[in-house]
N, C-alpha and C positions, 0 to 999 in steps of 0.2 A: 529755080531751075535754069533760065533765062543767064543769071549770074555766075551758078558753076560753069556753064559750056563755054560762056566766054573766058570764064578766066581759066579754065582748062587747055582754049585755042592759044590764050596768050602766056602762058607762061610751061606747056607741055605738060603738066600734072595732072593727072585723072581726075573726071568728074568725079570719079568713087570716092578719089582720095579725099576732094576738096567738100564732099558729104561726110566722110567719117570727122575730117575738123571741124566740119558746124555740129555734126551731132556731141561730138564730146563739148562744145564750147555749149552749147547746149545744155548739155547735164551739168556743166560746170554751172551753172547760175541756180542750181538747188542748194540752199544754206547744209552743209555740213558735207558737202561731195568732194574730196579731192583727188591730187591723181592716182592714185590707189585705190581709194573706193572706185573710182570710173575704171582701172584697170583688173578691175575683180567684178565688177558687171559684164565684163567684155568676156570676159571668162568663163562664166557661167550662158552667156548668149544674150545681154540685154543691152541693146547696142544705140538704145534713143530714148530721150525723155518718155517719150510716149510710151514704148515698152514698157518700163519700169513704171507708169501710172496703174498698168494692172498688174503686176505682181501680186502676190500674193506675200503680205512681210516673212510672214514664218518661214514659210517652203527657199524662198529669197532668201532670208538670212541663213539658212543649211546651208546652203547650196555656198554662200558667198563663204562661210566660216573652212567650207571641204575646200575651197580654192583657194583660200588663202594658207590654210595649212598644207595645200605643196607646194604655191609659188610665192609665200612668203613678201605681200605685197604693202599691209599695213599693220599696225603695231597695237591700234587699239581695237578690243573685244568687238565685233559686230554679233549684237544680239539684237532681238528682235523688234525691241524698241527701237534701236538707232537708225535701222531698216526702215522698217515704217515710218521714220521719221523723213526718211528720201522719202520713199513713197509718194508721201502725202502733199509733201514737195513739189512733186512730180506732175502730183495731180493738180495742184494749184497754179503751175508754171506756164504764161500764155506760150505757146508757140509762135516762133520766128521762123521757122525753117517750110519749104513747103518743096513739097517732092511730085 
């Protein structure tokens, strides 16, 4: 926390912003997430590792499959394996971020 506020003083970019970049860089360190997958969790509302550690795969995979079918973000199938396959990810991923 300590971290964002200064580099928010020092460089004019919101704490919020400089939170949304560690959260995505964040999920980015789950084996199989890229920026597509990260921009269709955003989409659906799962906006931190830790969010998506409780998801639910199935309901998570709906949801991610209906957003991707209107904004057209990634190319391969998201079924509910590959989901749960974040997931579990997700759940195993120590946290760096502390809010």
């Amino acid at each position: 926390m300590k971290g964002r506020k200064k580099l928010a003083e020092q460089t004019g970019i919101s704490e919020q912003q400089w939170l949304d970049w560690a959260n995505n860089a964040e999920c980015m360190r789950i084996k199989g997430m890229g920026s597509g997958k990260m921009k269709l969790l955003r989409r659906v509302g799962v906006t931190t590792a830790g969010e998506l550690a409780h998801r639910n795969p199935a309901k998570l995979a709906e949801a991610m499959a209906a957003a991707n079918e209107k904004y057209r973000l990634v190319r391969v199938s998201l079924t509910e394996k590959s989901v749960s396959a974040l997931v579990a990810g997700a759940r195993k991923l120590p946290r760096k971020i502390t809010y």
